[in-house]
PAMAR-34501 format. One record per residue (C-alpha): residue in one letter; x, y, z. Coordinates in steps of 0.1 Angstrom, whole numbers, plus 2048, in hexadecimal, padded with zeros to 3 digits. Example, Ala and Ser with C-alpha at 12.3 -4.5 7.8 and 13.67 -1.06 7.14 Angstrom:
BEGIN
A87B7D384E
S8897F5847
***
This chain:
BEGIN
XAA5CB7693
XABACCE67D
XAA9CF066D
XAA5CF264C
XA9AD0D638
XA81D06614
XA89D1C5F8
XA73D235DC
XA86D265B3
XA70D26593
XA65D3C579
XA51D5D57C
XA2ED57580
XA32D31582
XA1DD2F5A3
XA39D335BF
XA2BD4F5D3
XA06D3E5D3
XA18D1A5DA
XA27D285FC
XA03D3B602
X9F1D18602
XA0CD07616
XA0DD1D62E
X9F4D3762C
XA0AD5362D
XA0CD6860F
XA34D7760A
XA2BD8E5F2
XA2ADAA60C
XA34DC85F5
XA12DD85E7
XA26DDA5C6
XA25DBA5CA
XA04DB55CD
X9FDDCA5B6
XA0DDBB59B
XA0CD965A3
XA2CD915A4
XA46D8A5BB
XA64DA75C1
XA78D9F5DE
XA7CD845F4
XA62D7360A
XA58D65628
XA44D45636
XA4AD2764C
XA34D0864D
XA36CED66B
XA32CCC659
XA20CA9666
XA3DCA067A
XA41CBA68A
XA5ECCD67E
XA5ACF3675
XA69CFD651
XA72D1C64A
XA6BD2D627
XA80D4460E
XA67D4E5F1
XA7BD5B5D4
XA70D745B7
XA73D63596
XA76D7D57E
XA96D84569
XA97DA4578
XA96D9D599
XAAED7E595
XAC5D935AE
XAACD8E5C5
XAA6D6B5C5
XACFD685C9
XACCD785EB
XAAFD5C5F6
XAC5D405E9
XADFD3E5F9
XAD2D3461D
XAB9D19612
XABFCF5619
XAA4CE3602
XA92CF55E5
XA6ECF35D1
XA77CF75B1
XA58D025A3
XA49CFD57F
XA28D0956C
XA19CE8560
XA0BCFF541
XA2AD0B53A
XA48CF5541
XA6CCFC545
XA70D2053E
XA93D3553E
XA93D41564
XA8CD2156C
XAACD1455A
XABCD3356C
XAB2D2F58F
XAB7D07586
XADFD1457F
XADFD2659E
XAD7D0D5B3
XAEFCF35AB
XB0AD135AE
XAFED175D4
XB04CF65DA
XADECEB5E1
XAD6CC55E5
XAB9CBD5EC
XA96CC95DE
XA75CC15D1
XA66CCC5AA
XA44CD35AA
XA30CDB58E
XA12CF6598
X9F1D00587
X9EACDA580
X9C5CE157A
X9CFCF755C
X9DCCD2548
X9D2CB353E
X9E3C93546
X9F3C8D520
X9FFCB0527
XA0ECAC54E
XA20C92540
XA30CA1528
XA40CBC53E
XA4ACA3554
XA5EC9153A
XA6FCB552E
XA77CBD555
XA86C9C55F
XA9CCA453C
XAA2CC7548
XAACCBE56A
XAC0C9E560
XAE2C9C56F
XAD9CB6588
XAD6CB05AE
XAAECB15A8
XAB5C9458E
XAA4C7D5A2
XA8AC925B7
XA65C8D5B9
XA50C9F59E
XA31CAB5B5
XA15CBD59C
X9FDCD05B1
X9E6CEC5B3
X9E5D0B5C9
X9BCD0E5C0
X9AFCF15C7
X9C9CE15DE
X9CFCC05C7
X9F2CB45D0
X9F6CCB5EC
X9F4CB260A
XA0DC995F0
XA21CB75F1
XA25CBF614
XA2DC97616
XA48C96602
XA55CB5616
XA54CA4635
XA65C88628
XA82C9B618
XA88CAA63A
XA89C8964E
XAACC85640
XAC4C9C659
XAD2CBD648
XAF0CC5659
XAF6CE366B
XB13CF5677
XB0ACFF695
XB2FD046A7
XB3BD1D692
XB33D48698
XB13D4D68E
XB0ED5D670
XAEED6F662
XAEED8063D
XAD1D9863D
XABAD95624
XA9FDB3633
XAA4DD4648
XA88DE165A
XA7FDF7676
XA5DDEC68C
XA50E0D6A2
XA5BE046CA
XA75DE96B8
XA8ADF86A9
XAA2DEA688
XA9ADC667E
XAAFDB3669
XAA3D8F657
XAB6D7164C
XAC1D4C64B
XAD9D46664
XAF5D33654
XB03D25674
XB0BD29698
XAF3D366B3
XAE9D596B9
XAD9D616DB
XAC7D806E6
XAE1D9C6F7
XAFFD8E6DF
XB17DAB6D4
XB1CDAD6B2
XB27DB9696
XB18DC366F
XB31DB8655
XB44DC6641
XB3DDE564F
XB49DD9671
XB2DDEF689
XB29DE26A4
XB04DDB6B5
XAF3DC16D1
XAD7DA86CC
XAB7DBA6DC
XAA2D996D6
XA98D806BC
XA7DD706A9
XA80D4D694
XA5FD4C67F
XA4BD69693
XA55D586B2
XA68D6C6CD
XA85D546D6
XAA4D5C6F0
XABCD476D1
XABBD3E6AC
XACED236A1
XADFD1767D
XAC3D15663
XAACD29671
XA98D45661
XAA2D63679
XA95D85682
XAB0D9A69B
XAA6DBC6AF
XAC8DD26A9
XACDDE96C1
XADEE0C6B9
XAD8E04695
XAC6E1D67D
XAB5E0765B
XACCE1964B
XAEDE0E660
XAE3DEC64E
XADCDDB62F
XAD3DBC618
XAF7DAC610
XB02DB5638
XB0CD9C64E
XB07D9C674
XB1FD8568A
XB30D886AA
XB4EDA36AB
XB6AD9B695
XB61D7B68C
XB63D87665
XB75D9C64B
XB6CDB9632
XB78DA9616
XB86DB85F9
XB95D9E5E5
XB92D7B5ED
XBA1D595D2
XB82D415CA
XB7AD235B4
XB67D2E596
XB52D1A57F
XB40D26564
XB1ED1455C
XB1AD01539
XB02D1A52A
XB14D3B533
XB0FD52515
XB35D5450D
XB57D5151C
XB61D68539
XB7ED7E532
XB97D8554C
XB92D9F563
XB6EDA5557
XB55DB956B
XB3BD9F580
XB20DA2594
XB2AD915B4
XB0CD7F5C5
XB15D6E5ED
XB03D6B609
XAE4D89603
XAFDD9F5F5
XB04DA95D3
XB25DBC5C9
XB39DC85A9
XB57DB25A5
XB75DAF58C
XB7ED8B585
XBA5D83584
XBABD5E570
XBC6D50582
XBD0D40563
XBC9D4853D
XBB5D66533
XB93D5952E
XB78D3953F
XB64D2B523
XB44D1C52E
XB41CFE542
XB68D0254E
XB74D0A56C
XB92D1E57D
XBA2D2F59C
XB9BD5459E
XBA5D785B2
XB7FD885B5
XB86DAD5BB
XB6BDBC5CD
XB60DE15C4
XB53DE25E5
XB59DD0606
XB47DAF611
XB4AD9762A
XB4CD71622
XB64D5062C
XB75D3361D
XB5CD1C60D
XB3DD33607
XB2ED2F5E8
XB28D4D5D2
XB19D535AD
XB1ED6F591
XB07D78579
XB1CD8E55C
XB1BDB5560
XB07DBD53E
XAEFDAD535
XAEAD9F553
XAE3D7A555
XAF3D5B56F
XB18D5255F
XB23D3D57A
XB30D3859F
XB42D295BB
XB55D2A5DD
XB69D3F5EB
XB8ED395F8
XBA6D50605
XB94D73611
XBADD92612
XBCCD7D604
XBF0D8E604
XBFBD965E2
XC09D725CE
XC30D765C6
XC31D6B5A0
XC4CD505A8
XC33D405BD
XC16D405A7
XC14D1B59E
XC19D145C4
XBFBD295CD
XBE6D175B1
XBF4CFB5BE
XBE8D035E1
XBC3D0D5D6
XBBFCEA5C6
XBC5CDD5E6
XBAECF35FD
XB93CF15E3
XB93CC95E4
XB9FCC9608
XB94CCF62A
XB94CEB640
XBBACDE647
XBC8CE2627
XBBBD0662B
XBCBD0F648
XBECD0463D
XBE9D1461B
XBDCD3562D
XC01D3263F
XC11D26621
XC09D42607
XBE8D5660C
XBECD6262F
XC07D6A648
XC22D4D650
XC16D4A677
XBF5D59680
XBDFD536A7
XBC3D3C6A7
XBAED5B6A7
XBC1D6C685
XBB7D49673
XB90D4A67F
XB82D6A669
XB90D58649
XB82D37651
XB61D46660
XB6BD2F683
XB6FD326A4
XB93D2B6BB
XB86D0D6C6
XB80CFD6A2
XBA2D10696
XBB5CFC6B8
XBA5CDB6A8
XBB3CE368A
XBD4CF2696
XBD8CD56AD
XBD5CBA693
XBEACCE676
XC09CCD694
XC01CA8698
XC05CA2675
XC24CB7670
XC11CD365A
XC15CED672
XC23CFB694
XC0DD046B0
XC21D166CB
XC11D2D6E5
XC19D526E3
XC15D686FF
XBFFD5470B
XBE9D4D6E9
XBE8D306D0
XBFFD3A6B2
XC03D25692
XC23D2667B
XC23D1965A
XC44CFA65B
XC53D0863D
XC59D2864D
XC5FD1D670
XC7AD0A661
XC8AD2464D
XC8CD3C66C
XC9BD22682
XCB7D1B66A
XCBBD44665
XCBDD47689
XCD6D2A68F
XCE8D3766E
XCECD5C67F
XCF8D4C6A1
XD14D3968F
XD1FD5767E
XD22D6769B
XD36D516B3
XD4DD4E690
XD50D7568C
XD50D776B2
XD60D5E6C3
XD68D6E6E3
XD43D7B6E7
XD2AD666FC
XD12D646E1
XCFCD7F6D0
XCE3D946DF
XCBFD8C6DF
XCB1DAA6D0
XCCCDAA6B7
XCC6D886AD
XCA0D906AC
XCA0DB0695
XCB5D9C67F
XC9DD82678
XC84D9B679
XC67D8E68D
XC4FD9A6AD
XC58D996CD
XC44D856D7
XC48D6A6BC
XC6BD6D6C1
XC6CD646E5
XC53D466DA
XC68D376BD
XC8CD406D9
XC79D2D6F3
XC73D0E6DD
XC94D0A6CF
XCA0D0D6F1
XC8DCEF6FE
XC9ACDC6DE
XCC1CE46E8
XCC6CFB6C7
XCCED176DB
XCD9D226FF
XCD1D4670D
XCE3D5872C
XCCED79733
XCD0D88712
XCE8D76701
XCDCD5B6E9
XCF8D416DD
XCF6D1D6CC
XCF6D006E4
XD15CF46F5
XD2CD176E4
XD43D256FF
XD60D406FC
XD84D32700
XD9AD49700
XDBFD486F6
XDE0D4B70B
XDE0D6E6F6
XDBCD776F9
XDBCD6F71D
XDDED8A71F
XDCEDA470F
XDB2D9F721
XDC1DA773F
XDD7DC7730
XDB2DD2722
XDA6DD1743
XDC0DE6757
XDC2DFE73B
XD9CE08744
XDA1E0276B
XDC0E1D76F
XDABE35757
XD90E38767
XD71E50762
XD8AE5C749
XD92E3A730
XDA2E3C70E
XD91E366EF
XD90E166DD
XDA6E236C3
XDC2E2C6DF
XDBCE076ED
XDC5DFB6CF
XDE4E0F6CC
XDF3DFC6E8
XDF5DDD6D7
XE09DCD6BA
XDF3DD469A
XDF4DAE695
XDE1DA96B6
XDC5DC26A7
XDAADA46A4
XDB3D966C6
XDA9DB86D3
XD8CDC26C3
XD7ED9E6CD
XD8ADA36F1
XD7CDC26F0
XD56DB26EA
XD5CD98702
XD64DB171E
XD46DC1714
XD30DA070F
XD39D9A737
XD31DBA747
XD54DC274C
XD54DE0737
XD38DF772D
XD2FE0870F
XD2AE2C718
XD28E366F1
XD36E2D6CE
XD55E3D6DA
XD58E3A6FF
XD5BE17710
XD5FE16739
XD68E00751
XD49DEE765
XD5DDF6783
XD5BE1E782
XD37E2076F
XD2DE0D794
XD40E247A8
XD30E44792
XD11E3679B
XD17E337C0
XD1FE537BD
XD00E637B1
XCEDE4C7C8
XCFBE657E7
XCFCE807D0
XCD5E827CF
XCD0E7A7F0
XCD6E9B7F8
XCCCEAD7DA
XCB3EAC7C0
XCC5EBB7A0
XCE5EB078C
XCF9EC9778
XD0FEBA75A
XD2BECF76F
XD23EC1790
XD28E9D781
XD4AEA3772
XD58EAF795
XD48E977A4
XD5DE8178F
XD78E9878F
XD79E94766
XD72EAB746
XD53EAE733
XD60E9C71B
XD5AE7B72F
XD3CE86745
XD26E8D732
XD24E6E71D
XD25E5D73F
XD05E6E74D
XCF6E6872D
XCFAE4472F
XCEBE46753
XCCCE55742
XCC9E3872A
XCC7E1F747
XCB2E3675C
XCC9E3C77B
XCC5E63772
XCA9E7775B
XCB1E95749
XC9AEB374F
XCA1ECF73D
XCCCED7744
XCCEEC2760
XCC5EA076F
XCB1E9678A
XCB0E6F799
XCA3E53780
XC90E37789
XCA5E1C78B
XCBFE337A1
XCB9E217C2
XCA9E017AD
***
């Protein structure tokens, strides 16, 4: 059997409080204010087990205007609600209000009852009825039972807990795979305890000695233990009223509107894209960018509302929005929200979140990104994923990037992953070892970039074997590790052949000319006879015909490409040949001694300066010598 959790919504004074009392015989007013005053402030607590068998827990709400922020908090956890109406009185305006709210947190199931029956006749009982089956027509409580009862004397009570029972027969599902999450409603320390922290858990499991972590704050804590309706319990599951012992946490590391869930499992969230509708009886239109009262989870927050598109929502209409937070919260794709207006406060509307933390929208793709949240708002967890790619998020992000937006785990994000790659809608390659998805559209554009850059190449560089990797990779910009996944796939798909690092197109190879090939060889000589002492390229290039300058310059890169000559600096080029035998060299050299002078090298070589010292610098870049101070002593790859 799932958990459900009964929520409480009427009018102040309507009978709520004293309702749950004779269910249960627990009385939530636990403030002495509010016992005092007879009224309910803040939220309460109770859980009844009904004739079945099932134990139901129970969010009593305050029903007071003032406290309407309050109830908001309560609401948004409950699966089934009492929506609960003086007989005496009838539909009053908080009832109409907490009535709005509802349907705006999605609730679909629940139960009217009318309270303080003994107060009215029947001519009188009837008449309410008729005004609240009016009141509630086209709602989801259109067709719900209408239970009149009384707290005193108990008439209707046991009709009451009957039709409870029956309402809960019907599964609620749960989702119990996803990272727990728990918004915390109440913060309170117990002496011995510690801080305690209430709340219905929204779904997932959460198990005594879990690490995790307060949102949007991001401290981090552990599970000490766990009650589910004053019972000690080693888990808590989906739909469970929930009590958690936090250790390291002070009451005032932690409050109402917090969320606790395992480590990085959510975001602080400053901005996030939502569906937005404003209820038919909102006072007026909303303007754009007007100051809100943000209500999610337990948390209120100040927020700016940014109309996609116009400059004001009339009542009843509906629209994509940019909520900017004043401060941080934490919430995922498809979490319902309300706002009530900033002043005078009173419930304007609601809906669900989207995108949390989107990159800024480019103005020439505006109507794509509108585009993109029709689609996600009327689509499945799919269509967000590709969007997120698409437009809100990064082009490629891991499985366990995607999860915080989504509010899912890697698993669920590889069902997902898996099936968008089926289907075309997406790439899944792995990534150092990690599930990466690519959004097609850019996947394709950087293969045809990269294929683009190769072609140039072999047409600007014929002679050269193909370009080098880390070349080719800074000019298509990407990570290393991306890189070498994307290189890897085009390989096995025959776009592209590597040699070390040398990246060409399938199938290229160098052919060079009867002319090419004869100055390849004159090249060559010319650096073989000159030894540790070789002429720069500009003097190369004086020994050929200026009309040959091309054919050079090209035989030039191949020679380089191969290994046959290497590039001591911009200005100095050397044969392979006598680099080796310099590096033989200093292999006996340090044998016997420990440092190198600049000096020492060039008779070693029996050179100048002028061509030793760019030579034992290049021996520092590839580690055969280290520079300490004015001389060198033996690098690591020396002897390697």
């Amino acid at each position: 059997m799932s958990n459900i959790i009964l929520g409480t919504a009427g009018h102040i004074d309507h009978g709520k409080t004293t309702l749950i009392k004779a269910l249960t015989g627990i009385n939530t007013d636990r403030l002495k204010e509010e016992q005092k005053r007879g009224i309910t402030i803040d939220l309460g607590f109770a859980h009844m087990t009904l004739p079945s068998g099932r134990t139901v827990g129970i969010v009593d709400v305050p029903g007071h205007e003032k406290f309407i922020k309050n109830m908001l908090a309560g609401a948004g956890g409950i699966d089934m609600v009492l929506l609960v109406i003086a007989a005496d009185e009838g539909v009053m305006p908080q009832t109409r209000e907490h009535l709005n709210i509802l349907k705006l947190l999605n609730v679909k199931r629940g139960l009217i009852v009318l309270t303080k029956k003994d107060l009215v006749d029947e001519e009188w009982l009837d008449m309410v009825i008729e005004e609240v089956r009016e009141e509630v027509r086209g709602t989801f409580l259109e067709k719900a039972p209408i239970i009149p009862v009384s707290s005193t004397t108990g008439e209707g009570l046991k009709q009451l807990v009957t039709a409870i029972d029956e309402m809960c027969r019907d599964e609620f599902i749960k989702d119990q795979e996803s990272p727990f999450r728990l918004p915390v409603d109440r913060v309170f320390s117990l002496q011995g305890i510690g801080t305690v922290v209430t709340g219905s858990l929204l779904c997932g499991m959460v198990k005594t000695g879990d690490e995790v972590e307060i949102f949007p704050e991001g401290r981090k804590t552990r599970v000490r233990s766990i009650e589910v309706h004053g019972e000690s319990r080693d888990k808590a599951e989906a739909g469970q009223r929930t009590a958690l012992n936090l250790a390291d946490v002070k009451t005032g590391d932690i409050q109402r509107g917090d969320i606790v869930a395992p480590f990085g499992t959510l975001f602080s969230v400053t901005k996030t894209y939502a569906y937005l509708k404003l209820i038919d009886d909102a006072p007026g239109p909303l303007k754009n960018r007007a100051r809100i009262r943000l209500h999610i989870g337990t948390k209120e927050a100040l927020a700016r509302v940014n109309l996609i598109d116009g400059e004001e929502l009339s009542p009843g209409e509906e629209s994509f929005v940019l909520l900017l937070m004043e401060e941080p919260i934490a919430c995922v794709y498809k979490d319902y929200y309300v706002i009530r207006s900033y002043s005078p406060v009173t419930t304007i509307g609601g809906g669900q979140i989207l995108f949390v933390n989107p990159k800024r929208m480019k103005k020439d793709r505006r109507k794509e990104a509108l585009e993109a949240l029709k689609r996600t708002f009327s689509g499945e967890l799919k269509d967000f994923v590709v969007a997120l790619l698409r437009i809100f998020g990064r082009e490629y992000l891991s499985l366990r990037d995607i999860c915080p937006y989504a509010g899912k785990n890697v698993k669920q994000m590889g069902e997902v992953a898996t099936a968008l790659d089926a289907e075309g809608r997406a790439l899944l390659l792995k990534v150092s070892g990690e599930d990466v998805l690519f959004d097609t559209k850019f996947y394709n554009d950087i293969a045809r970039e990269t294929l683009a850059i190769i072609q140039d190449y072999h047409k600007k560089f014929p002679l050269n074997e193909g370009i080098a990797k880390e070349e080719l990779r800074s000019r298509i910009n990407l990570e290393p590790g991306i890189f070498e996944a994307l290189l890897g796939k085009w390989m096995n798909e025959g776009l592209v052949e590597g040699r070390g690092n040398i990246i060409k197109k399938k199938g290229f190879s160098v052919v060079l000319s009867p002319l090419q090939q004869e100055v390849s060889r004159e090249i060559q000589q010319i650096f073989t006879e000159s030894g540790w002492a070789p002429p720069t390229i500009e003097e190369v290039m004086s020994k050929f015909p200026s009309n040959q300058e091309k054919d050079v310059k090209d035989v030039l890169l191949r020679l380089t490409g191969e290994g046959k000559l290497i590039k001591i600096n911009e200005d100095i080029y050397m044969s392979a040949e006598w680099v080796e035998k310099a590096l033989h060299l200093l292999q006996q050299y340090f044998v016997e001694n420990k440092e190198l002078a600049v000096s020492a090298f060039r008779d070693m070589l029996g050179t100048s300066r002028k061509y030793a010292l760019p030579l034992l610098e290049y021996m520092d870049s590839i580690k055969a010598t280290r520079r300490v101070k004015e001389v060198r002593i033996a690098g690591s790859s020396l002897y390697g």
